[in-house]
SEDREN-363660 format. One record per residue: residue number from 1; x, y, z of N, C-alpha, C in turn. Coordinates in Angstrom, 1 decimal, m for minus. Layout:
<recs>
{NUM,{X,Y,Z},{X,Y,Z},{X,Y,Z}}
...
</recs>
This chain:
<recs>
{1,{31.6,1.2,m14.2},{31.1,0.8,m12.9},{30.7,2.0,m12.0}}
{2,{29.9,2.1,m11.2},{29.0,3.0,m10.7},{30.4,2.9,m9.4}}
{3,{30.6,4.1,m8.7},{31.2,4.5,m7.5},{30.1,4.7,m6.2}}
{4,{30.9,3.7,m5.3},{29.9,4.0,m3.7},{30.3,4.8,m3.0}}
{5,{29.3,5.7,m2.6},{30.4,7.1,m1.5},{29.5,6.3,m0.6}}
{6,{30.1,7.3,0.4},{29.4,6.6,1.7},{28.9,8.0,2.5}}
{7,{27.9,8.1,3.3},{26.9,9.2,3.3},{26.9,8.9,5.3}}
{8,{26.3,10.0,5.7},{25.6,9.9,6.9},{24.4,10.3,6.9}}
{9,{23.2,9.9,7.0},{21.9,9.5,7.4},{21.5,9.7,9.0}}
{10,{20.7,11.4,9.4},{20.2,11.2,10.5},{18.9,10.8,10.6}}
{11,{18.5,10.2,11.2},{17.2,9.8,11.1},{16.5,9.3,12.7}}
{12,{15.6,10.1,13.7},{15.6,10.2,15.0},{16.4,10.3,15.8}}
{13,{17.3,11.3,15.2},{18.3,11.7,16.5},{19.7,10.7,16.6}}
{14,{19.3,9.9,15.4},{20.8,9.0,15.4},{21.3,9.3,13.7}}
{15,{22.5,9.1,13.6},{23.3,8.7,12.8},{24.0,7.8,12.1}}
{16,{23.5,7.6,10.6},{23.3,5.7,10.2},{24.3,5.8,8.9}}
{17,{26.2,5.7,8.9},{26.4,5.7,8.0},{25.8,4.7,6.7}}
{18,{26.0,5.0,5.6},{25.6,4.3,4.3},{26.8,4.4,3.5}}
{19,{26.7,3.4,2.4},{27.5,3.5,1.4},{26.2,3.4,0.1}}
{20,{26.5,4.2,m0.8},{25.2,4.4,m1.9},{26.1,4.6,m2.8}}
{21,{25.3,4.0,m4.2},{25.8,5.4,m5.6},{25.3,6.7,m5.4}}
{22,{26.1,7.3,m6.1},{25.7,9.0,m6.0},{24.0,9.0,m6.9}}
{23,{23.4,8.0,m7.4},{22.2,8.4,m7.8},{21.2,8.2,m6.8}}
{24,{21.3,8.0,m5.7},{20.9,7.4,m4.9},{20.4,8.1,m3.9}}
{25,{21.6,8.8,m3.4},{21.8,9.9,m2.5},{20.6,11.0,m3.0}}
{26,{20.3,11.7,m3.7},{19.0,12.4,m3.5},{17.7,11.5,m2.6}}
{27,{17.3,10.5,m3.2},{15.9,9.6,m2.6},{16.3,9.8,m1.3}}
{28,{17.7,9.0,m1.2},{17.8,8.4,0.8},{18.1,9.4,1.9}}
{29,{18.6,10.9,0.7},{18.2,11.9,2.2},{16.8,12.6,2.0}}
{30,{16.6,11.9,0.6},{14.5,13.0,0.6},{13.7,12.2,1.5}}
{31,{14.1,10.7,1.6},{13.2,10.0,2.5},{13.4,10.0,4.0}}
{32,{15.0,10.1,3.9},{15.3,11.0,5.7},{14.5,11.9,6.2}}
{33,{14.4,12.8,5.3},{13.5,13.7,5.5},{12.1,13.7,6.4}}
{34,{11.6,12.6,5.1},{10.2,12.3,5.4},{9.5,11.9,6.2}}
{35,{11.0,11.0,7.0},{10.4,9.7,8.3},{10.6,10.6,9.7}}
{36,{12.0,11.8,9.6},{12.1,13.0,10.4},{11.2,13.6,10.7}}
{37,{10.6,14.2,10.1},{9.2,14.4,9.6},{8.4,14.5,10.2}}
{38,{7.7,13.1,9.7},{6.6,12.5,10.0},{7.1,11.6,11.9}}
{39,{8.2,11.4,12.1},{8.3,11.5,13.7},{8.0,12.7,14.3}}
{40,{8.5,13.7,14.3},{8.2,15.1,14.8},{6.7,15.1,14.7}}
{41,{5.8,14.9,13.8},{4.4,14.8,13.8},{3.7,13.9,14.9}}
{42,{4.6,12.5,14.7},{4.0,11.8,16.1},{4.0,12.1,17.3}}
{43,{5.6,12.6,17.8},{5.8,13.2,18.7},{4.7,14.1,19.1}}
{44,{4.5,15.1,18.5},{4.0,16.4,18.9},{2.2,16.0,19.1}}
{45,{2.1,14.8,18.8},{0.8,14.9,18.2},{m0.2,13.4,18.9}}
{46,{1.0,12.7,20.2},{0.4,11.5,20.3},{1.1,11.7,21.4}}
{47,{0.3,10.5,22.4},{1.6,10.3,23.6},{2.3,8.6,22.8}}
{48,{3.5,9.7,23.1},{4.4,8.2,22.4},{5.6,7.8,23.5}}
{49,{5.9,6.7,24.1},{7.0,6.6,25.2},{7.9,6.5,24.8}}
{50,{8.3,6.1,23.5},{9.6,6.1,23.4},{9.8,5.8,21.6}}
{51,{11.4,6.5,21.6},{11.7,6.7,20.0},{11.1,5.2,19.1}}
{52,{11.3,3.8,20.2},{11.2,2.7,18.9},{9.5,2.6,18.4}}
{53,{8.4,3.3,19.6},{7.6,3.2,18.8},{7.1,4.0,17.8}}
{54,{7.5,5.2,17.9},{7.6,6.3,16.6},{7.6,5.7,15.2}}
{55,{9.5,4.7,15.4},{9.6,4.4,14.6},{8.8,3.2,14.0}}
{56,{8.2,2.7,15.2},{7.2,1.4,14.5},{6.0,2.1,13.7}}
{57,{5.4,3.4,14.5},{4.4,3.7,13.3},{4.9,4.6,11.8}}
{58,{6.1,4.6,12.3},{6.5,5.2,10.5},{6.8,4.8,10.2}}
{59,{7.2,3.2,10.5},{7.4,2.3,9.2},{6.2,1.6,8.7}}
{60,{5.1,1.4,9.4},{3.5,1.4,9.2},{3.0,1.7,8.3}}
{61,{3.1,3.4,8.7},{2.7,4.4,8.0},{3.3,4.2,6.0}}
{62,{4.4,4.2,6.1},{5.1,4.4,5.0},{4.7,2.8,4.0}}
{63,{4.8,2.0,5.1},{4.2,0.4,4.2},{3.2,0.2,3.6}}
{64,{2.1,1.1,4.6},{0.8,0.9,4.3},{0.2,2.0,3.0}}
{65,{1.3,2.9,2.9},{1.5,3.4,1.7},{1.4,3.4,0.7}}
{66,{2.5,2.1,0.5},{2.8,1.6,m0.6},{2.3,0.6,m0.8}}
{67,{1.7,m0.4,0.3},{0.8,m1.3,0.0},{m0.3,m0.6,m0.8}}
{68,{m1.2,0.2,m0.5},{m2.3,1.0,m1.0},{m2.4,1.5,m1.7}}
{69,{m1.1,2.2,m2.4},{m0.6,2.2,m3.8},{m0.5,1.1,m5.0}}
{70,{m0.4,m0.3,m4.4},{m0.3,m1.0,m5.3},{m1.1,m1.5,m5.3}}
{71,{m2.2,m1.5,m4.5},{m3.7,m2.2,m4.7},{m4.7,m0.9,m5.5}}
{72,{m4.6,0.2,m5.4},{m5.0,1.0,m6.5},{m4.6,1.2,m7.9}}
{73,{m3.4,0.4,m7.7},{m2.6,0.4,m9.1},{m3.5,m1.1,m9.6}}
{74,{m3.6,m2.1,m9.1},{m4.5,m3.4,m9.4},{m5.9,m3.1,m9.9}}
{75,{m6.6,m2.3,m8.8},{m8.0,m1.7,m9.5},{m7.9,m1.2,m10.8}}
{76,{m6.5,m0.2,m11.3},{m7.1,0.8,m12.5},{m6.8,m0.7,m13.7}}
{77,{m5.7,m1.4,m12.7},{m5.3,m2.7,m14.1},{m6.9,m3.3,m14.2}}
{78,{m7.0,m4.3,m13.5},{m8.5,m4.7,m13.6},{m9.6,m3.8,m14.4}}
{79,{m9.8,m2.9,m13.6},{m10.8,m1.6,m14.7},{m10.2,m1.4,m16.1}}
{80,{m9.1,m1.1,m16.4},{m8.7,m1.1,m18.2},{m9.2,m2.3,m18.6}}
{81,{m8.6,m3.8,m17.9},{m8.7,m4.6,m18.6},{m9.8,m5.1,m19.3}}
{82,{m11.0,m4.8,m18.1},{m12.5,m5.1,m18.0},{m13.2,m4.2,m19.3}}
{83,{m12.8,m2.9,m19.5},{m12.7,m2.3,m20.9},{m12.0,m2.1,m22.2}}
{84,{m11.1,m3.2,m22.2},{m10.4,m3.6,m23.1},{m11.4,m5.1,m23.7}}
{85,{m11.4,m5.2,m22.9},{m12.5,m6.6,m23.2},{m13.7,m6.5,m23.6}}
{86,{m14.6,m5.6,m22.9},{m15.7,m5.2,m23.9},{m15.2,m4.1,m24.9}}
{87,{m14.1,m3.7,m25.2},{m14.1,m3.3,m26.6},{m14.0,m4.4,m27.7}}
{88,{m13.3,m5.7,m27.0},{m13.0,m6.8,m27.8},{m14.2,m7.2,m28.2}}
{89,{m15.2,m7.3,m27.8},{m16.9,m8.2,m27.3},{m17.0,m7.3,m29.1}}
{90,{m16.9,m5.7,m28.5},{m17.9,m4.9,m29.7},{m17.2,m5.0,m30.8}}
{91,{m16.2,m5.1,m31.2},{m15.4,m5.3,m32.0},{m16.1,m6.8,m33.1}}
{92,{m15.5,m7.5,m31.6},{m16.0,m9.2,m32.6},{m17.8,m8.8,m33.0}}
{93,{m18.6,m8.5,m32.6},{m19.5,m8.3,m33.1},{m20.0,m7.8,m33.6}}
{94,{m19.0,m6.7,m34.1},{m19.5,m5.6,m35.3},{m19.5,m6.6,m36.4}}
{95,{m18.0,m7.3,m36.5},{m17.2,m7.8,m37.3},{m17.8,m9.0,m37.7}}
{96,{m18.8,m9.6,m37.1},{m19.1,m11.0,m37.2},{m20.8,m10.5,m37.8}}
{97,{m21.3,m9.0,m37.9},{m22.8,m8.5,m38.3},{m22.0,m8.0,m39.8}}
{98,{m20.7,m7.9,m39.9},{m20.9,m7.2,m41.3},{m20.4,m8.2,m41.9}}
{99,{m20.4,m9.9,m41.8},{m19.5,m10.8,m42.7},{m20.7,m11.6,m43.1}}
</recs>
């Protein structure tokens, strides 16, 4: 059975204990990271009034990410499949000229 340590997570200036497995703990302070980050970016970079809407656009940001990752991952499926199928087309056809 996997052991839960329990971690501290700063993440805008606040402090969010956690309890994780230790395989865990790399991602959730690399993603700490990333949302620290990418706040300091907004900040510096937008007029922003206040910390929650920072965090509304980096949770945005980070969604819209992954959303758009998974709709490019749909395209390449669709595109294979779409040439998977015309290899099937040339296939039965070779197959159906040499019988």
């Amino acid at each position: 059975m996997d052991k839960v340590q329990r971690i501290k997570v700063n993440i805008g200036d606040r402090v969010y204990p956690m309890s994780v497995h230790p395989e865990e703990e790399q991602g959730i302070r690399e993603a700490a990271k990333d949302i620290n980050e990418l706040i300091l970016h907004y900040e510096q970079n937008f007029a922003v009034r206040d910390k929650q809407d920072v965090m509304a656009m980096c949770a945005l940001h980070f969604a819209s990410k992954i959303r758009q990752e998974s709709i490019n991952d749909n395209r390449g499926s669709v595109a294979a499949l779409k040439h998977i199928n015309h290899l099937i087309a040339q296939m039965d056809e070779a197959l159906s000229e040499s019988s």
